[in-house]
DRENZASE-196698 format. One record per residue (C-alpha): residue number from 1; residue in one letter; y, x, z. Coordinates in steps of 0.5 Angstrom, whole numbers, plus 500, padded with zeros to 3 digits. Layout:
DRENZASE-196698
<site resi="NUM" resn="A" Y="Y" X="X" Z="Z"/>
...
//
This chain:
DRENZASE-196698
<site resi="1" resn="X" Y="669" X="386" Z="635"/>
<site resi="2" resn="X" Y="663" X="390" Z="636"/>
<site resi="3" resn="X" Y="657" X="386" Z="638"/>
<site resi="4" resn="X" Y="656" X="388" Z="647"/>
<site resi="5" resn="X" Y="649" X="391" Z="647"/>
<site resi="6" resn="X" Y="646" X="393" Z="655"/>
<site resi="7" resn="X" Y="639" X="396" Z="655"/>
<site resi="8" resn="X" Y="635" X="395" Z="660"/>
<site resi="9" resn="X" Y="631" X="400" Z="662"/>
<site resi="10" resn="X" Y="626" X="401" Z="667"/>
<site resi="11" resn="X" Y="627" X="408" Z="668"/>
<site resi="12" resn="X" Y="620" X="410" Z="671"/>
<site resi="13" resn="X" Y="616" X="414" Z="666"/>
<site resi="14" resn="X" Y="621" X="419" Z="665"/>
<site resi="15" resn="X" Y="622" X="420" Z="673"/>
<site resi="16" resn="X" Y="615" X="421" Z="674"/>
<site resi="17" resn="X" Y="612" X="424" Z="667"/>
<site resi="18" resn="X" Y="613" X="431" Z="663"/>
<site resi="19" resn="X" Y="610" X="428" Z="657"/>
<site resi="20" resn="X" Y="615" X="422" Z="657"/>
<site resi="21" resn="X" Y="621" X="427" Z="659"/>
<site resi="22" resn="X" Y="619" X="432" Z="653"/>
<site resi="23" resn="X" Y="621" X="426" Z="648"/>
<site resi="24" resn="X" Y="627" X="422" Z="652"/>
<site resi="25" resn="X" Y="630" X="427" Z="657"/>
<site resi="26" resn="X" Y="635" X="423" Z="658"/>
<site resi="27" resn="X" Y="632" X="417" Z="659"/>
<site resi="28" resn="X" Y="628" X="412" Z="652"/>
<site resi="29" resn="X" Y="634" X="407" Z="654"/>
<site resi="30" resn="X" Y="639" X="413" Z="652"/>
<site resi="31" resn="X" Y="636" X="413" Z="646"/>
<site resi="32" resn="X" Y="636" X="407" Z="644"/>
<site resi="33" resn="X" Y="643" X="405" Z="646"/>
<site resi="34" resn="X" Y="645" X="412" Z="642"/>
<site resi="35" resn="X" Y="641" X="410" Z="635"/>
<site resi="36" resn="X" Y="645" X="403" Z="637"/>
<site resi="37" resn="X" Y="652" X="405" Z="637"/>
<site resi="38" resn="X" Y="651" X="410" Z="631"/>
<site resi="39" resn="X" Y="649" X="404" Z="628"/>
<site resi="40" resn="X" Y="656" X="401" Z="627"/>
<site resi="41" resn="X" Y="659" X="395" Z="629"/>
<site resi="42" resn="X" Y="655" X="395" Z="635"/>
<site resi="43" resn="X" Y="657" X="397" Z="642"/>
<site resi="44" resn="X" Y="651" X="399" Z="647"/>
<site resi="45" resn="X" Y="652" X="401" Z="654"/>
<site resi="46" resn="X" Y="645" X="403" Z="659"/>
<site resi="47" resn="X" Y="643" X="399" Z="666"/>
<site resi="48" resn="X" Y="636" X="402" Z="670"/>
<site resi="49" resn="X" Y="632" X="399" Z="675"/>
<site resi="50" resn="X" Y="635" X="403" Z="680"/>
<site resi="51" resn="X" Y="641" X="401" Z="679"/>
<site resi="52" resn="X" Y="644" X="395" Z="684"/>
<site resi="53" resn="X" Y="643" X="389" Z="682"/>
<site resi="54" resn="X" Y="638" X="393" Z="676"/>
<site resi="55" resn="X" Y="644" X="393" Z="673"/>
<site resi="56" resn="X" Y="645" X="386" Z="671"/>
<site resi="57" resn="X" Y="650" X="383" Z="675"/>
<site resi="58" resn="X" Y="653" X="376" Z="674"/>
<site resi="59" resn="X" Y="660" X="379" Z="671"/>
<site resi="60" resn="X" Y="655" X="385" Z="667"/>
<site resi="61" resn="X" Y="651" X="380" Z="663"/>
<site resi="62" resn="X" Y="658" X="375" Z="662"/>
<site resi="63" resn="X" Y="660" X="381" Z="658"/>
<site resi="64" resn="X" Y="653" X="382" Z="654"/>
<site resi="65" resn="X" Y="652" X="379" Z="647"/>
<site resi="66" resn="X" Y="645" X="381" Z="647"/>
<site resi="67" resn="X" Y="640" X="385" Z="652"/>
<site resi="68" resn="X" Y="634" X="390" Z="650"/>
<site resi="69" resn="X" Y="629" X="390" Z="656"/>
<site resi="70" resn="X" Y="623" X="395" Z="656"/>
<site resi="71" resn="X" Y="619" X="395" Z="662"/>
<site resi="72" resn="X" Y="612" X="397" Z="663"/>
<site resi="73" resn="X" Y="609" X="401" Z="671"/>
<site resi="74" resn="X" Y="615" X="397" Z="675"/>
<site resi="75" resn="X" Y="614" X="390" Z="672"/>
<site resi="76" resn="X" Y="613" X="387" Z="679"/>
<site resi="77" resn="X" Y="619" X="391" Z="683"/>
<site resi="78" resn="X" Y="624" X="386" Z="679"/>
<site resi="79" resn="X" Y="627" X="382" Z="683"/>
<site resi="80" resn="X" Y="626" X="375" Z="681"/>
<site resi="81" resn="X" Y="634" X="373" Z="683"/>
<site resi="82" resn="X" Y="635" X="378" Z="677"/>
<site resi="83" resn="X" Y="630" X="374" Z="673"/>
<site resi="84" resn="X" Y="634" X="368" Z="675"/>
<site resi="85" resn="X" Y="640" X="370" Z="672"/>
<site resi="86" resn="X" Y="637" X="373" Z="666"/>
<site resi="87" resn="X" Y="634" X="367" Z="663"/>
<site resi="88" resn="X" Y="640" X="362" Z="665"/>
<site resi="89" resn="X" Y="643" X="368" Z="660"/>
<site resi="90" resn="X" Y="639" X="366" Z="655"/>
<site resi="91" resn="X" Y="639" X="359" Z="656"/>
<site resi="92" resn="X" Y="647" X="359" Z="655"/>
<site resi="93" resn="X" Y="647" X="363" Z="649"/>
<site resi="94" resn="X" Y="646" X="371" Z="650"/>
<site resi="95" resn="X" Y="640" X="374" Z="645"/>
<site resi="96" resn="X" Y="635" X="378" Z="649"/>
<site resi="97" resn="X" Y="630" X="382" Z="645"/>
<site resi="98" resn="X" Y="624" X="385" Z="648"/>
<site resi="99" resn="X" Y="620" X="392" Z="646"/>
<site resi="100" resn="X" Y="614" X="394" Z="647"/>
<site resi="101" resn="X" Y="610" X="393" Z="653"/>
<site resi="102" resn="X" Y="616" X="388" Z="657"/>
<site resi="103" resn="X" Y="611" X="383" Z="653"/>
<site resi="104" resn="X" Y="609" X="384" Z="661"/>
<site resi="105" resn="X" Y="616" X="383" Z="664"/>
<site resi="106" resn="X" Y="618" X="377" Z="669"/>
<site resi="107" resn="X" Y="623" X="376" Z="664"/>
<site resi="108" resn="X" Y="617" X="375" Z="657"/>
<site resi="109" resn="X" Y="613" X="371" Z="661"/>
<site resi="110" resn="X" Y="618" X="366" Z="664"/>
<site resi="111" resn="X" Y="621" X="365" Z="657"/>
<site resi="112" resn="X" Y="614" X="364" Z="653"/>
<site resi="113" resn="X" Y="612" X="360" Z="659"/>
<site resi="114" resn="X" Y="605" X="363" Z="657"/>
<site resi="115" resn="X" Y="600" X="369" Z="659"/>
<site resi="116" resn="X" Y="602" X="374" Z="654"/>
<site resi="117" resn="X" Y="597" X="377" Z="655"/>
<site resi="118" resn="X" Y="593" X="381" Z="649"/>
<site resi="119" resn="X" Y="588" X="387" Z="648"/>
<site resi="120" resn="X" Y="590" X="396" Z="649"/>
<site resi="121" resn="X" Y="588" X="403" Z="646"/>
<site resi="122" resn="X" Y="592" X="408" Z="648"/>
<site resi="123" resn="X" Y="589" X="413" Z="643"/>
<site resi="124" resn="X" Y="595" X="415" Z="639"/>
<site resi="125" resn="X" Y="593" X="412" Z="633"/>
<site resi="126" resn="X" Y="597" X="411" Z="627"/>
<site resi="127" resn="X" Y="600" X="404" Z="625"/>
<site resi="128" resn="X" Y="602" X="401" Z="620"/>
<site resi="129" resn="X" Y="607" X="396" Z="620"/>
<site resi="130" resn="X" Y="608" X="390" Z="614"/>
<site resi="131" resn="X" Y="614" X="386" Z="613"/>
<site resi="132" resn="X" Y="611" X="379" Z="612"/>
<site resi="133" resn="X" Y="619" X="376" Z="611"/>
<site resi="134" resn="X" Y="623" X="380" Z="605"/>
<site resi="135" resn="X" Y="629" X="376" Z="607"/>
<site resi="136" resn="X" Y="628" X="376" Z="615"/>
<site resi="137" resn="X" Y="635" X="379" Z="617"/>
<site resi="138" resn="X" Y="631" X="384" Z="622"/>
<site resi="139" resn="X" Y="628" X="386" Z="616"/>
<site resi="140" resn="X" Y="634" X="388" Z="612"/>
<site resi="141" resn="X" Y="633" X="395" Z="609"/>
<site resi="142" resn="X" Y="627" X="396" Z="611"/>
<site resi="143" resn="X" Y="620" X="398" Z="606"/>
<site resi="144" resn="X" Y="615" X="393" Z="605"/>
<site resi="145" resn="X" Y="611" X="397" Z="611"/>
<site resi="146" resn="X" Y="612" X="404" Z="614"/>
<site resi="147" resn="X" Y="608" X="408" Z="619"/>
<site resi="148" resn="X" Y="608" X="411" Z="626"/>
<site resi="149" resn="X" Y="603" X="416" Z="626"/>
<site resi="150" resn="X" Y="602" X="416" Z="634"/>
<site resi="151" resn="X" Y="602" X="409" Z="638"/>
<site resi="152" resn="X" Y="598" X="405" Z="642"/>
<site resi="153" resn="X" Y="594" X="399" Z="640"/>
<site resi="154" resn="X" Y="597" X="392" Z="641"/>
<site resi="155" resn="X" Y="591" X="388" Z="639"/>
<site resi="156" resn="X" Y="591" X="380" Z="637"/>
<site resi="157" resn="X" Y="590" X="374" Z="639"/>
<site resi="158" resn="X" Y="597" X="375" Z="643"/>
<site resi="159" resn="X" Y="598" X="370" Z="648"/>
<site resi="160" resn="X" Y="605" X="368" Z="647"/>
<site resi="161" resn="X" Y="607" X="361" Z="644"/>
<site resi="162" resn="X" Y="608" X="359" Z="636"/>
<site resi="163" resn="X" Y="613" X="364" Z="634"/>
<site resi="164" resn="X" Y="619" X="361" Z="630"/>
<site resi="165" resn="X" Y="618" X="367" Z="625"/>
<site resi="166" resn="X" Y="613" X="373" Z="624"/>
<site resi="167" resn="X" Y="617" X="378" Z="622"/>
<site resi="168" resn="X" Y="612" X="384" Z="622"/>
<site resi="169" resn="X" Y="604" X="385" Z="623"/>
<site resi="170" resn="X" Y="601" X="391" Z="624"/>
<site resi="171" resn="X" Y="595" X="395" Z="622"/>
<site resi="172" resn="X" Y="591" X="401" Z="627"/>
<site resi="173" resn="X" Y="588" X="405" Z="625"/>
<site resi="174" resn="X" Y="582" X="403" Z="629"/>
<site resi="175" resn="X" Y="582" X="396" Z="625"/>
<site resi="176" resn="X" Y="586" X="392" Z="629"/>
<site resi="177" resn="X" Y="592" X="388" Z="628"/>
<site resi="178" resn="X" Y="598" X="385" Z="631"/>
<site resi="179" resn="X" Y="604" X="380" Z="631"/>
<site resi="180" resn="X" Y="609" X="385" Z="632"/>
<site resi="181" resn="X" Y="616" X="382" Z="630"/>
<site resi="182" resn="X" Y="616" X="375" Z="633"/>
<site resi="183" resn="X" Y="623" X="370" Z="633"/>
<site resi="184" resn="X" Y="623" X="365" Z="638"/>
<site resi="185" resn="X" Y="629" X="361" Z="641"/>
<site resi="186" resn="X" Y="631" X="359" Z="647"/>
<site resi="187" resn="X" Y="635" X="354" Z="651"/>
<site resi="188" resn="X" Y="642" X="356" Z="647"/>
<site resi="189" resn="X" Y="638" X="364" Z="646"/>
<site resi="190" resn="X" Y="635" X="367" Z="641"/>
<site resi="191" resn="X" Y="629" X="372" Z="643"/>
<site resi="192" resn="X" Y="625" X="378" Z="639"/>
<site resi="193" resn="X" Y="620" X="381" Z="641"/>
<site resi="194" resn="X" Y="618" X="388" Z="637"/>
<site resi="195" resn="X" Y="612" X="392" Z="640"/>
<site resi="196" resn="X" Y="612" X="399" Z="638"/>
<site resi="197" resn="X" Y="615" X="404" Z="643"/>
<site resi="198" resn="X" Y="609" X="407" Z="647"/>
<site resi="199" resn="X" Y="613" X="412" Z="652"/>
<site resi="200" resn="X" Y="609" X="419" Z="650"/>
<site resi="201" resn="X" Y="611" X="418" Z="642"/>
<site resi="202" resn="X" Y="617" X="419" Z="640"/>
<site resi="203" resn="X" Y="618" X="412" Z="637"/>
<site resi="204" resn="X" Y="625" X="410" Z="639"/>
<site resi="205" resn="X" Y="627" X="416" Z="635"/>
<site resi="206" resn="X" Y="624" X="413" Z="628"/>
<site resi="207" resn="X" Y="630" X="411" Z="623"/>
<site resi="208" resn="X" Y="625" X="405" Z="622"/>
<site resi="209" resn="X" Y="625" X="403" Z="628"/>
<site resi="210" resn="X" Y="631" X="404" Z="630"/>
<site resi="211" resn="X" Y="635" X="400" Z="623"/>
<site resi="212" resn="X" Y="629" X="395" Z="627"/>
<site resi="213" resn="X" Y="633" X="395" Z="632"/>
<site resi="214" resn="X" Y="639" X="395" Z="630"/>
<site resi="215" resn="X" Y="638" X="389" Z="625"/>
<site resi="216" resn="X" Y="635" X="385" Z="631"/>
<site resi="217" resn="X" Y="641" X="386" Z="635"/>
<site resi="218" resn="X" Y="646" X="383" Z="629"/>
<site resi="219" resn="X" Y="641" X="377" Z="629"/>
<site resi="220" resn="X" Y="640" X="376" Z="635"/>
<site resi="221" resn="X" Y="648" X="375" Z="637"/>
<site resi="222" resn="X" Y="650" X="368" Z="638"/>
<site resi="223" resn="X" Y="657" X="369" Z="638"/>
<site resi="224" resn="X" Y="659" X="362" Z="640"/>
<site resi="225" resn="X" Y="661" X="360" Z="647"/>
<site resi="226" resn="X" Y="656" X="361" Z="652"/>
<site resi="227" resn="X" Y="654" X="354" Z="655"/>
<site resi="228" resn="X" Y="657" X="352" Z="662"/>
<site resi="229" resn="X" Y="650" X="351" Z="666"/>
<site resi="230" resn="X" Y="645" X="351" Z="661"/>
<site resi="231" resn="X" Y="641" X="348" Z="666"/>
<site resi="232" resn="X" Y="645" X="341" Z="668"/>
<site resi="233" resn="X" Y="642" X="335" Z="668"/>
<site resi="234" resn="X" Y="648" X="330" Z="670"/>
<site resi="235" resn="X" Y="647" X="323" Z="673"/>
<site resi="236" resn="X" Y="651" X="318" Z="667"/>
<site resi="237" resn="X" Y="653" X="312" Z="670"/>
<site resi="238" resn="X" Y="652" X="305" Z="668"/>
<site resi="239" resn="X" Y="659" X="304" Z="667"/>
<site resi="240" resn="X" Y="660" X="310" Z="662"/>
<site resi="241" resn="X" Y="656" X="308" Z="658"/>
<site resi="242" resn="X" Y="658" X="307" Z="651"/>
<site resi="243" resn="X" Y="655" X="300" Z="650"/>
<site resi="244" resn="X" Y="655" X="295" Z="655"/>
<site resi="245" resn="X" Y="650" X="295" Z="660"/>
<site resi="246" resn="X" Y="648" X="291" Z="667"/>
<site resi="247" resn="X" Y="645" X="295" Z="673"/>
<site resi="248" resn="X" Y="637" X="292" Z="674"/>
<site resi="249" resn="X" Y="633" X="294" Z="678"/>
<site resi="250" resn="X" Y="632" X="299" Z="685"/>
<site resi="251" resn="X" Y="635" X="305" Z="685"/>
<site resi="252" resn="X" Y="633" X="311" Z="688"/>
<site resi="253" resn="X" Y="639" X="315" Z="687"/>
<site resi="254" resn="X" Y="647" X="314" Z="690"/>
<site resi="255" resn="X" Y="652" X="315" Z="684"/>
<site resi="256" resn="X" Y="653" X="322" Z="682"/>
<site resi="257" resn="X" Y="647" X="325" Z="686"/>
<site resi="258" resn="X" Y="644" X="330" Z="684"/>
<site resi="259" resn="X" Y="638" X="329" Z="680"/>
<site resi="260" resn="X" Y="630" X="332" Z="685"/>
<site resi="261" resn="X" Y="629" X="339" Z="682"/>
//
């Protein structure tokens, strides 16, 4: 079966900018999910902001395998009860890649639990990305380094924590370098955050890019059954426990009550 992909795009840019509009007339989330089920084995479908729910209803994200987040100007108007139901996906099993400037987005920072905070030039200036894992899965295909002649620069030190891998780096041509393809995993998730994609460059239609992305998706797929409640923390009782045991002590909770939270 296709791996279930729903891209998230925030939708905003390409409303309000000529610019953004000129290279993604149907949206950079459209691009995306094109390049994604030209790809093969992949089935990509797009949900915006705007949508109710920002499109991401329980039963859509019970149906996603792997979600793609780009945000950037509209960052605070997600909903948080949407940001809950996001992050319980991960914890349960759905992959969750996040590109560009979502390294700002609620659903980011909640999931790293860190500032994710790093320094910015919108110059349009070229970089040049190098694998720093030959063997990574998100790097099959790939050149050991390819280039985007206009990007924004993405700057260390990166406030985000430890990543299980470092797939890319980036150098500017200002001087600077960046992280740009981290691996984390999270709850029963698996999470990668890609940095190029600045709205005003036609970066989603690089077939670098896009075989990135692609890549990511197949990594990032958990086709084992999503856990139940990935956040429960039941109360054992002393008579199930495997060895023997004699209750001792004050207790401050009834048999089976819910544990504070």
């Amino acid at each position: 079966m296709s791996i279930r992909v729903t891209v998230w795009g925030e939708n905003v840019h390409e409303q309000k900018s000529a610019a953004v509009r000129a290279i993604y007339p149907d949206g950079m989330h459209t691009t995306i999910a094109a390049a994604l089920n030209a790809a093969g084995g992949i089935h990509a479908t797009t949900v915006t902001l705007q949508d109710p729910d920002h499109g991401l209803s329980d039963a859509t994200l019970a149906a996603t395998d792997v979600l793609i987040w780009w945000g950037h100007a509209a960052h605070g108007q997600v909903e948080d009860r949407i940001v809950d139901r996001v992050i319980d996906a991960v914890w349960s099993g759905m992959g969750a890649i996040f590109l560009h400037s979502a390294h700002f987005s609620k659903p980011f920072k909640r999931l790293m639990g860190s500032p994710c905070n790093l320094t910015w030039r919108e110059a349009g200036e070229r970089e040049r990305l190098w694998l720093t894992s030959r063997n990574h899965p998100i790097a099959a295909g790939l050149p050991d380094h390819f280039e985007l002649e206009n990007e924004e620069m993405y700057g260390e030190p990166f406030g985000v924590p430890e990543p299980q891998d470092t797939v890319f780096v980036s150098w500017f041509q200002g001087g600077e370098v960046f992280r740009s393809g981290l691996t984390w995993k999270r709850g029963a998730g698996n999470v990668f955050y890609f940095r190029p994609g600045h709205e005003t460059y036609p970066t989603y239609h690089d077939t670098n890019v896009q075989r990135v992305i692609a890549n990511a998706v197949r990594w990032a797929h958990n086709p084992a059954a999503r856990l139940a409640n990935p956040s429960a923390a039941p109360n054992v009782p002393v008579e199930t426990a495997l060895e023997p045991i004699t209750q001792r002590g004050a207790k401050l909770h009834a048999p089976g009550e819910e544990g504070m939270r």
